[in-house]
C-alpha positions, -999 to +999 in steps of 0.1 A: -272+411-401-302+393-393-312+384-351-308+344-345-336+321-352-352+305-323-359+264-329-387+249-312-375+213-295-397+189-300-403+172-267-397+141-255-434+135-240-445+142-276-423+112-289-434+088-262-474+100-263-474+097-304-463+056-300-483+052-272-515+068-290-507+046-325-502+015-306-534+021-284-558+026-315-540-004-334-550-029-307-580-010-304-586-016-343-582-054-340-602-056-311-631-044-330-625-058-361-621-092-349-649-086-324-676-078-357-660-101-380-636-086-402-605-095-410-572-103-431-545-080-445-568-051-463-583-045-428-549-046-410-535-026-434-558+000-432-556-001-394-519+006-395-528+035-419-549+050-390-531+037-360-499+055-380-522+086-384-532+088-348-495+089-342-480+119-363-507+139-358-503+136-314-463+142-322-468+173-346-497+186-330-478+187-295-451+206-307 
């Protein structure tokens, strides 16, 4: 018989930090986009990418 796995818990501080980080570097994106002159839906989009990024990698890399 095999010993009992232990599960790592994923912290709550993790969850909360991850959408504060991806919603921080989205406004931060616009900010500077708008502020040099880009704009529309390819550079939004592409800021959502990153601001999504930003995001996992703060929740997975906290675990």
């Amino acid at each position: 018989m095999s010993a009992p796995r232990a599960r790592i818990k994923p912290g709550k501080a993790s969850l909360i930090g991850g959408i504060a980080v991806g919603i921080a570097s989205m406004v931060i994106w616009v900010a500077v986009t708008r502020e040099l002159g880009f704009g529309g839906t390819p550079t939004m989009a592409v800021g959502l990418l990153v601001a999504a990024a930003l995001a996992t990698w703060i929740r997975v890399a906290d675990l």
